[in-house]
Backbone as a printed PyTorch tensor [residue, N CA C, xyz], in Angstrom:
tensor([[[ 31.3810,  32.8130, -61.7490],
         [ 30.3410,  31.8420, -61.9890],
         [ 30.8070,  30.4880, -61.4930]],

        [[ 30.1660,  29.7460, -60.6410],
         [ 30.0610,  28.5430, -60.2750],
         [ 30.4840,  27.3810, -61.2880]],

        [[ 30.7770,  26.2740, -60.7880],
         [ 31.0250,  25.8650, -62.1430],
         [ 29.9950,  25.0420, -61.9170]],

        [[ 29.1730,  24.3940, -62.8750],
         [ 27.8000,  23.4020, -63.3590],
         [ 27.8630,  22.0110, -62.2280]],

        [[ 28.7630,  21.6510, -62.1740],
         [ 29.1450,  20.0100, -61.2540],
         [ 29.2860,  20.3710, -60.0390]],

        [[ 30.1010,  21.6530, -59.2130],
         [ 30.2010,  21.8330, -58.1550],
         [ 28.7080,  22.3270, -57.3660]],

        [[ 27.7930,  23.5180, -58.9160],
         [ 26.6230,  23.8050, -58.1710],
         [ 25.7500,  22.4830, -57.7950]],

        [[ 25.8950,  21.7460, -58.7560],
         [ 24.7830,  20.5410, -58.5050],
         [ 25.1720,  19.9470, -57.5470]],

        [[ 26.6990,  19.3040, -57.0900],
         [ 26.9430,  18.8470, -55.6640],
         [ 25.9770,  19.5870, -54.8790]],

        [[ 26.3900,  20.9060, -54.6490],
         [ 25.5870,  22.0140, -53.8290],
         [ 24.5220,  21.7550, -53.3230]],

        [[ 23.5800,  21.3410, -54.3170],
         [ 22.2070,  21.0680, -54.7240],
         [ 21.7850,  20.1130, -54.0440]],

        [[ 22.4000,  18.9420, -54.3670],
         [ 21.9160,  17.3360, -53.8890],
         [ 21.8840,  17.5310, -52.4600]],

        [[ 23.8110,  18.0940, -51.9650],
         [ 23.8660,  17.8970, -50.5270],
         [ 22.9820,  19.0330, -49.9480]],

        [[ 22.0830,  19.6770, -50.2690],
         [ 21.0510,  20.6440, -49.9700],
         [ 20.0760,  20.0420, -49.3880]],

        [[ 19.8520,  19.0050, -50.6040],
         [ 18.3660,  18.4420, -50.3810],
         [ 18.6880,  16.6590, -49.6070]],

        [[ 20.1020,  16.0690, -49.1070],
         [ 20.5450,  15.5450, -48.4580],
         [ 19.7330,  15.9970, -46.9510]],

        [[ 20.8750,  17.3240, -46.6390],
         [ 20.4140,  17.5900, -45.5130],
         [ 18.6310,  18.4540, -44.9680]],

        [[ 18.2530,  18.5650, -46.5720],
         [ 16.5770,  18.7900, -45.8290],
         [ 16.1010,  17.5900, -45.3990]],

        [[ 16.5180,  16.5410, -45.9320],
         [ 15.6620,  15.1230, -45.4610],
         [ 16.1840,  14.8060, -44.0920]],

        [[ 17.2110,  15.2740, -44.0390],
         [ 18.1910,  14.5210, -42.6630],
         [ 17.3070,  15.3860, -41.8650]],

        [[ 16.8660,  16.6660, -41.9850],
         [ 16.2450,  17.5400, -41.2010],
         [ 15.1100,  17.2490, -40.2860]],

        [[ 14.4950,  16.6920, -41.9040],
         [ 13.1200,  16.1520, -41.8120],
         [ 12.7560,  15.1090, -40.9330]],

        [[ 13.7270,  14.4600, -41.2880],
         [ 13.9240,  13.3060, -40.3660],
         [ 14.2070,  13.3790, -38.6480]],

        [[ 15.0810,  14.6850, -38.5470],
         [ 15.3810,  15.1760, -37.4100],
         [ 14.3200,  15.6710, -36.6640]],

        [[ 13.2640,  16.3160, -37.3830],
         [ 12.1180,  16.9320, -36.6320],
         [ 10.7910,  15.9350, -36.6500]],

        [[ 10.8890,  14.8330, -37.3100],
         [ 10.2190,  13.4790, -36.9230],
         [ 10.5250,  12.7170, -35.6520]],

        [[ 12.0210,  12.5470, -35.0370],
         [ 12.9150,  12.0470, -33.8560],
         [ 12.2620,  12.7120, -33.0630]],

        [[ 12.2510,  14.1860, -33.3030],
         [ 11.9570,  15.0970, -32.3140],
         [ 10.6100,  14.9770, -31.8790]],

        [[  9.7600,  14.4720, -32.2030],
         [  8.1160,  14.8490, -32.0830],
         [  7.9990,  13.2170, -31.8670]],

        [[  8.7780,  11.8530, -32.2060],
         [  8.3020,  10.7750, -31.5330],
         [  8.7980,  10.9330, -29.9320]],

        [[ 10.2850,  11.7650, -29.7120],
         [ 10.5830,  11.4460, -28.7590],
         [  9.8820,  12.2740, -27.9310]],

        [[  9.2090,  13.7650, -27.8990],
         [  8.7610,  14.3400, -27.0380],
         [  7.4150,  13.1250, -26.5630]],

        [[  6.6360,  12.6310, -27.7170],
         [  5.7430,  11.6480, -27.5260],
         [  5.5900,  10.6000, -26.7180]],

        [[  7.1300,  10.3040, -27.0070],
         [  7.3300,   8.9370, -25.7170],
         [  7.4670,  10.0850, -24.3830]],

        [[  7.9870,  10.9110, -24.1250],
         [  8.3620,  11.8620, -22.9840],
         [  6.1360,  11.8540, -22.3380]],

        [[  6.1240,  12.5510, -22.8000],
         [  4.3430,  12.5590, -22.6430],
         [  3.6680,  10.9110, -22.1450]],

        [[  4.4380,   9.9950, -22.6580],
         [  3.7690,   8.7100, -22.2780],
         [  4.0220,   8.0410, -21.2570]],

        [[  5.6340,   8.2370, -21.0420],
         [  6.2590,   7.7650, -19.5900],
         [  5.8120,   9.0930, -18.4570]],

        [[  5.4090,  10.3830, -18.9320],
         [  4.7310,  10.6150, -17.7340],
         [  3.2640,  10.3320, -17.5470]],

        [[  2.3970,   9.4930, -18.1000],
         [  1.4140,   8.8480, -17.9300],
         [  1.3730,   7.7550, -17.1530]],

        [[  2.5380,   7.2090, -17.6470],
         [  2.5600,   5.9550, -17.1100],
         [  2.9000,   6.2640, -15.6670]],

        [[  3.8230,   6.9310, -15.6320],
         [  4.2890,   7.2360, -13.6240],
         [  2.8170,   7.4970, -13.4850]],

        [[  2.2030,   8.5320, -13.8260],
         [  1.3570,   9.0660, -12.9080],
         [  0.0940,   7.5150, -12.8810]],

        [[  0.1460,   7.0240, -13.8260],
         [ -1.1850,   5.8950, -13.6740],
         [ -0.6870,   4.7220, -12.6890]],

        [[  0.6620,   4.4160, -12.5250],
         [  1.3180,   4.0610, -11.8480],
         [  1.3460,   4.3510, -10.4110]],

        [[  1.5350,   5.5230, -10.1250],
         [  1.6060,   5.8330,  -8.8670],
         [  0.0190,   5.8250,  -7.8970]],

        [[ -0.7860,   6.0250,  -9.0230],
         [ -2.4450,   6.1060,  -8.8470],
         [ -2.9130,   4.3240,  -8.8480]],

        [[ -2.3060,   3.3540,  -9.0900],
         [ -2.6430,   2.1520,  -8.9540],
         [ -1.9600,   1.7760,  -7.6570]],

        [[ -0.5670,   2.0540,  -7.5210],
         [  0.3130,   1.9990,  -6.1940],
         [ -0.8140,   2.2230,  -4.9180]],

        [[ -1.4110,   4.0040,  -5.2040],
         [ -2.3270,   4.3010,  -4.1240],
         [ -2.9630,   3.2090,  -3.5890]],

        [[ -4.1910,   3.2270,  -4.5780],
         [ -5.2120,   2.6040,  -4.6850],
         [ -5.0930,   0.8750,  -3.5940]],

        [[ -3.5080,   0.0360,  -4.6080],
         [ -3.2610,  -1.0710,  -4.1290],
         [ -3.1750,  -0.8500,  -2.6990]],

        [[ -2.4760,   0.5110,  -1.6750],
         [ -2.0540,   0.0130,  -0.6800],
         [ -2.8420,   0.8450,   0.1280]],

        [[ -4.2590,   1.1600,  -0.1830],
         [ -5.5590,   1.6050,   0.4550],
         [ -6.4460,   0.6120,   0.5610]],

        [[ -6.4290,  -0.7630,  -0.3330],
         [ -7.0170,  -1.6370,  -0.5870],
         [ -6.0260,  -2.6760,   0.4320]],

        [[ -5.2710,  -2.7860,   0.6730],
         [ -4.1580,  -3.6980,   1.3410],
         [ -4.6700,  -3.6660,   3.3850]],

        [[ -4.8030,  -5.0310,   3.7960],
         [ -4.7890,  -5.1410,   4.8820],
         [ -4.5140,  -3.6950,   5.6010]],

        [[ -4.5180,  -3.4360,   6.4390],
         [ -3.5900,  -2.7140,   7.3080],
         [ -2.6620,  -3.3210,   8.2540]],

        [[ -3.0060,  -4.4330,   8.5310],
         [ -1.9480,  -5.5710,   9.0200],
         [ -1.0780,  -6.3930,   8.4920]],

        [[ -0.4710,  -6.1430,   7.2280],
         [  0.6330,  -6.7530,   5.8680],
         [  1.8370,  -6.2600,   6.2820]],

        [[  2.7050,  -7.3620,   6.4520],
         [  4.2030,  -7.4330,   6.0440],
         [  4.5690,  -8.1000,   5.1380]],

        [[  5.8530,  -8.4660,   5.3460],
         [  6.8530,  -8.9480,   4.2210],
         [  7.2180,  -9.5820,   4.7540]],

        [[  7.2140, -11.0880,   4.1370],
         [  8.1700, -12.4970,   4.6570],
         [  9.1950, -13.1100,   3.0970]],

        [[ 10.3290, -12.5820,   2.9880],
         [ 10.6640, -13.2900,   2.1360],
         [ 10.1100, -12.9750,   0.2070]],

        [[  9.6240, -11.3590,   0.8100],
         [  9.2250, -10.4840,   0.0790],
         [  7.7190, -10.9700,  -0.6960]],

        [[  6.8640, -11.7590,  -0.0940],
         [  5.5310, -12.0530,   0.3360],
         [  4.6720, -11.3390,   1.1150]],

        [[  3.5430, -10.7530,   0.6790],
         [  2.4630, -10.1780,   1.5220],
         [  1.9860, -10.9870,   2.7370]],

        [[  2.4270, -10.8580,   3.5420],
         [  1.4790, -11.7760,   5.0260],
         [  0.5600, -10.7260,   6.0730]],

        [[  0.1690, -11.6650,   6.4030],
         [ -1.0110, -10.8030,   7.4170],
         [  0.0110, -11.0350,   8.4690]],

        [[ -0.1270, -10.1560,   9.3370],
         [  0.4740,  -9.9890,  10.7790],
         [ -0.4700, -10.5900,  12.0140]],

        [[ -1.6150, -10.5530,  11.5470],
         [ -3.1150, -10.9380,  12.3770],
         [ -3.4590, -11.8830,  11.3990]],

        [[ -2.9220, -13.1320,  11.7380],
         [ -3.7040, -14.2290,  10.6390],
         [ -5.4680, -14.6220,  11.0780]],

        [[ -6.0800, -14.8550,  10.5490],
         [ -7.0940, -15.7950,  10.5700],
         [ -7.2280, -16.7060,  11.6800]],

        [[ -7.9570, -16.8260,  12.6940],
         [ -8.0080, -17.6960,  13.4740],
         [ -8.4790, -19.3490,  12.7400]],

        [[ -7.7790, -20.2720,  13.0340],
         [ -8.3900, -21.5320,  11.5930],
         [ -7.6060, -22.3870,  12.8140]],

        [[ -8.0820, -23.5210,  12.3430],
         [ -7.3350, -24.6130,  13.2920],
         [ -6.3100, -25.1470,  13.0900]],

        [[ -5.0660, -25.1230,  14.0850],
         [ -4.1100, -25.3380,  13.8240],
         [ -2.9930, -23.8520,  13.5750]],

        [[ -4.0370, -22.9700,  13.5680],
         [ -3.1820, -21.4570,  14.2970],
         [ -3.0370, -21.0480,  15.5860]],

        [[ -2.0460, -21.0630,  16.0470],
         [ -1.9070, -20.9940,  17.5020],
         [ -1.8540, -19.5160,  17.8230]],

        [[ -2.3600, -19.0840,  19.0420],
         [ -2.4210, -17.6120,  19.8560],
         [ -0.8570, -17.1630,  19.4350]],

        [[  0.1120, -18.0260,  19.6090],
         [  1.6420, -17.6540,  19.6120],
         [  2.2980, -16.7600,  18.4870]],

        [[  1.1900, -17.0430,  17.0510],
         [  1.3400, -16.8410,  16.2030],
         [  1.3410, -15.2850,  15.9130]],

        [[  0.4040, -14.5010,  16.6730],
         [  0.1170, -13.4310,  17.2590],
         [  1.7230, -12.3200,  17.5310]],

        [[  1.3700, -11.1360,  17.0040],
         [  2.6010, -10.3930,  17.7520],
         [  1.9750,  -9.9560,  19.1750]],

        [[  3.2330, -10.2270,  20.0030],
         [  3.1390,  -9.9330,  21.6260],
         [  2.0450,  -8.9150,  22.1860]],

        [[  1.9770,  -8.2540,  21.4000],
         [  0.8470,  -7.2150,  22.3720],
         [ -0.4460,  -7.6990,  21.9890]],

        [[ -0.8640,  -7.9870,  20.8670],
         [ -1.8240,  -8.8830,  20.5180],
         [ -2.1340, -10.1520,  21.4860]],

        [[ -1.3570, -10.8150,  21.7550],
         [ -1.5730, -12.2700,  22.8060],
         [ -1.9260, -11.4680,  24.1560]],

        [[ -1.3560, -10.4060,  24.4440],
         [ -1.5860,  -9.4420,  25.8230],
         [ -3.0720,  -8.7010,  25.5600]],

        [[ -3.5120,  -8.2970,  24.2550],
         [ -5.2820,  -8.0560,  24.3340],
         [ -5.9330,  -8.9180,  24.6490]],

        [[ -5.7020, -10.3540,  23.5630],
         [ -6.4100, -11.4700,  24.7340],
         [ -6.6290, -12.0050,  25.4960]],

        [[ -5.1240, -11.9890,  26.3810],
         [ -4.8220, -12.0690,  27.5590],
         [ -6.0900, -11.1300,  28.8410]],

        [[ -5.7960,  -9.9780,  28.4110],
         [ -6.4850,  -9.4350,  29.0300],
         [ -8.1990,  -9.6020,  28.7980]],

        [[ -8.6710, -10.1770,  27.7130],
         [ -9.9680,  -9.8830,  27.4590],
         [-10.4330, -10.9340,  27.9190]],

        [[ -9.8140, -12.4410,  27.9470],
         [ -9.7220, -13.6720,  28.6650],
         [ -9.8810, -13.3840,  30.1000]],

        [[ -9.2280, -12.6720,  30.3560],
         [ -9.5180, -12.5630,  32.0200],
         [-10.4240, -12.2670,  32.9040]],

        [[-11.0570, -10.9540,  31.8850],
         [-12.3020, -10.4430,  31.9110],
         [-13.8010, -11.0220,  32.8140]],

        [[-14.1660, -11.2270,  33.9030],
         [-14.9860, -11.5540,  34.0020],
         [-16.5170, -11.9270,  32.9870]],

        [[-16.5570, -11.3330,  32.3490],
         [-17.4880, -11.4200,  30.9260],
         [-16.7350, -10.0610,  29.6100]],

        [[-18.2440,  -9.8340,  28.7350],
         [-17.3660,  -9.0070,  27.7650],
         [-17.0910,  -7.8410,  27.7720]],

        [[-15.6030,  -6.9360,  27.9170],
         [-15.5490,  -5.8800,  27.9950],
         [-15.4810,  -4.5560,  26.4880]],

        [[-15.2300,  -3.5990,  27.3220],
         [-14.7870,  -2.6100,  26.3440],
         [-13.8950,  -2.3240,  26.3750]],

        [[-13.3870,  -1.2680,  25.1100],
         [-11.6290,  -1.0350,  24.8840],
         [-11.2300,  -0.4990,  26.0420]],

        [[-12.3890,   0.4580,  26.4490],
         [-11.3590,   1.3180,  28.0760],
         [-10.9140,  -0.0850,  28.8500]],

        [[-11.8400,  -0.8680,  29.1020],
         [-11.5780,  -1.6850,  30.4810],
         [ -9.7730,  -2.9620,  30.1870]],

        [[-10.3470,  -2.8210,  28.6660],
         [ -8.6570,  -3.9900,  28.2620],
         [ -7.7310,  -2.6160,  28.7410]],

        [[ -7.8950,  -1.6590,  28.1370],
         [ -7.1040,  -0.5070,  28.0350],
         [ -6.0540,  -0.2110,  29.5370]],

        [[ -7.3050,  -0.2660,  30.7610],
         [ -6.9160,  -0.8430,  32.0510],
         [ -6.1340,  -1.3370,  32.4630]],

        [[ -6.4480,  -2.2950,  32.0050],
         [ -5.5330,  -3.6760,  32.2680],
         [ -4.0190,  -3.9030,  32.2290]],

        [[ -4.1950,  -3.6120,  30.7530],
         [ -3.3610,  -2.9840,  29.4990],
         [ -1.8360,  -1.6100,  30.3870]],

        [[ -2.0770,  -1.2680,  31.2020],
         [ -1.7680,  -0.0080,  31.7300],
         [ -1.7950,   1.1710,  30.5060]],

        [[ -3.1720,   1.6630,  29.6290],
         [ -3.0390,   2.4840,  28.3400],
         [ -3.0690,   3.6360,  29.3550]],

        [[ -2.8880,   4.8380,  28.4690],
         [ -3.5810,   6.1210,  29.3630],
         [ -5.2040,   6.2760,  28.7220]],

        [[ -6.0130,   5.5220,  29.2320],
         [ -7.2520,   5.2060,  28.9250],
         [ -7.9110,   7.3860,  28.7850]],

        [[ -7.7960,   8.1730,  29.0360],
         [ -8.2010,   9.2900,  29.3280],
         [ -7.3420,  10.3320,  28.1540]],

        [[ -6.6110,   9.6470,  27.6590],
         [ -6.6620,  10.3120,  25.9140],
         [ -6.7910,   9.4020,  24.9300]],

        [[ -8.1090,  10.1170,  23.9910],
         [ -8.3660,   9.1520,  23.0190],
         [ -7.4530,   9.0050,  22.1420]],

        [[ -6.2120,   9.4750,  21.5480],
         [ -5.3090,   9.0490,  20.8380],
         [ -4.6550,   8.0000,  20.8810]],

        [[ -4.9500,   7.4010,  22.2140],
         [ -3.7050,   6.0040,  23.1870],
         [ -5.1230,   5.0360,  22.8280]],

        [[ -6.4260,   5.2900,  23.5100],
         [ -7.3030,   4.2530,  23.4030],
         [ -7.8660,   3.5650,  21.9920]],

        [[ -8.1470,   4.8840,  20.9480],
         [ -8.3590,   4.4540,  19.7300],
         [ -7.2750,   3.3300,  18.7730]],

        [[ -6.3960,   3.6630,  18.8320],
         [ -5.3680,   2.1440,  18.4320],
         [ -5.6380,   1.0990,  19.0840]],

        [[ -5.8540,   0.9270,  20.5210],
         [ -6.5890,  -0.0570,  21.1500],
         [ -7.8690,  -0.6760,  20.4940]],

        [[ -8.1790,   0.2060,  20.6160],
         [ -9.9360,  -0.2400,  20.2880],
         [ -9.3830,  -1.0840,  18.4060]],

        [[ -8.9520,  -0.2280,  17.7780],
         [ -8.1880,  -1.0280,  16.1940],
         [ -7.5100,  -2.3790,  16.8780]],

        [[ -7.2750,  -2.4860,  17.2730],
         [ -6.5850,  -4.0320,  17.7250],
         [ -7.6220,  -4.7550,  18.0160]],

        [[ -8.5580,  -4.8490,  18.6200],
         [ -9.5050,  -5.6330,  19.3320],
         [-10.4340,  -5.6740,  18.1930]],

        [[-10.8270,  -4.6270,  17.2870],
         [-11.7620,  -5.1850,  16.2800],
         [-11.0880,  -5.9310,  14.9200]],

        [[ -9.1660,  -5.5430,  15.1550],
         [ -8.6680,  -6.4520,  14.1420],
         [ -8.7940,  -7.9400,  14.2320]],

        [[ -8.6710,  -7.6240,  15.6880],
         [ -8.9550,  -9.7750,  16.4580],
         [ -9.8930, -10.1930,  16.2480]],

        [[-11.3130,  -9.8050,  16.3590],
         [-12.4760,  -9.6690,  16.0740],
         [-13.1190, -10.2440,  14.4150]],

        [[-12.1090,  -9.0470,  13.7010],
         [-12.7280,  -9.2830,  12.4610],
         [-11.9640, -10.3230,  11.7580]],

        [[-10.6390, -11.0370,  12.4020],
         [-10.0040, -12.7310,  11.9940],
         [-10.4250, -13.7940,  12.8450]],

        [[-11.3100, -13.3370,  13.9280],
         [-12.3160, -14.5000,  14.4680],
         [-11.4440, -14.5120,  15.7410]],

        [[-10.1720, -13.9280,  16.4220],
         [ -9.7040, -14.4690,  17.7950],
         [-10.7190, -13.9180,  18.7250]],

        [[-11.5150, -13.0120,  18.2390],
         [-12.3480, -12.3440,  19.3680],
         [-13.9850, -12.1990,  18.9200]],

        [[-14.7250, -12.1240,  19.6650],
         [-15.8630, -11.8200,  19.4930],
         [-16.5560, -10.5920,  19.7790]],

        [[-17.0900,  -9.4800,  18.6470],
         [-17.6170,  -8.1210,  18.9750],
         [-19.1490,  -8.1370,  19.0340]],

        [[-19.4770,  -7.7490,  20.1140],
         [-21.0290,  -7.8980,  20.3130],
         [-21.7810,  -6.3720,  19.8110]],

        [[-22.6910,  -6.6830,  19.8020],
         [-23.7100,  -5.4720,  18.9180],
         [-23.4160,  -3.6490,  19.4820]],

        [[-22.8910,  -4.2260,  21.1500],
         [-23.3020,  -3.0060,  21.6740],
         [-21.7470,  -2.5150,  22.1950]],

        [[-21.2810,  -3.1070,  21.1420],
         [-19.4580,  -2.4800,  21.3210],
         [-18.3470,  -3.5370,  22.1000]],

        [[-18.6410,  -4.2680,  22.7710],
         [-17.7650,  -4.8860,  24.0240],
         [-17.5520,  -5.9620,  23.3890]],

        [[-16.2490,  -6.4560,  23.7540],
         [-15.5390,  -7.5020,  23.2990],
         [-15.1320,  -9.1950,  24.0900]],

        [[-15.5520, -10.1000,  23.7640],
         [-15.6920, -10.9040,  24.5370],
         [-14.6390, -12.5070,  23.3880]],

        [[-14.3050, -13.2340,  24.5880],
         [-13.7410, -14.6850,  23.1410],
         [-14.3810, -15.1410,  23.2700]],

        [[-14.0870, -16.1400,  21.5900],
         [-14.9420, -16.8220,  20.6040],
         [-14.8820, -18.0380,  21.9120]],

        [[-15.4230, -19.2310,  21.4870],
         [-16.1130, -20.2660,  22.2960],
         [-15.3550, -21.3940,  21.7350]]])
């Protein structure tokens, strides 16, 4: 027979470790909880990431870890120079132009391989990027001519 003081130790540290238990399977069920929340968050995260850089210029870099346009705004006091090189060479060429052309004819100029559309279509994206920051002017019926 047990003796009376040792069973009751027994006892207490029994019901010691059901609480510690209890407690243990509370840890357990906040932490799976937070587990469930940080993968919410990535995923709502990564779904705002999208979103931001579908919504983002297509002409954005990084200056100094700043969003800049690469194709600024034509405004006064922005110079052609400002332009990356092949850009100053579309206007170049569209300037030269006897009046307003189309992407094949810069494309020309340009030495593109005008006769696959994979080479001309990036072209043609350049000229309506100039276009749509004002260095160029797009007329109704496609052809590209400069502003005045």
């Amino acid at each position: 027979m047990l003796d009376p003081e040792l069973r009751e130790r027994i006892t207490a540290r029994r019901a010691e470790l059901d609480e510690l238990e209890e407690q243990l399977a509370e840890v357990r069920a906040e932490r799976d909880e937070l587990a469930v929340a940080e993968r919410v968050l990535e995923r709502v995260s990564e779904q705002l990431a999208d979103e931001r850089a579908s919504a983002a210029p297509a002409a954005a870099g990084q200056v100094g870890g700043q969003a800049v346009m690469l194709i600024p705004q034509r405004a006064p006091g922005v110079e052609e120079v400002t332009l990356p090189p092949e850009y100053q060479r579309i206007l170049a060429a569209v300037r030269q132009a006897a009046g307003p052309v189309m992407a094949r004819q810069v494309g020309e100029v340009l030495k593109v391989d005008i006769s696959v559309r994979g080479k001309l279509e990036p072209l043609r994206g350049k000229l309506i990027r100039l276009a749509d920051r004002g260095w160029l002017r797009k007329l109704p019926d496609g052809r590209f001519t400069t502003r005045l």
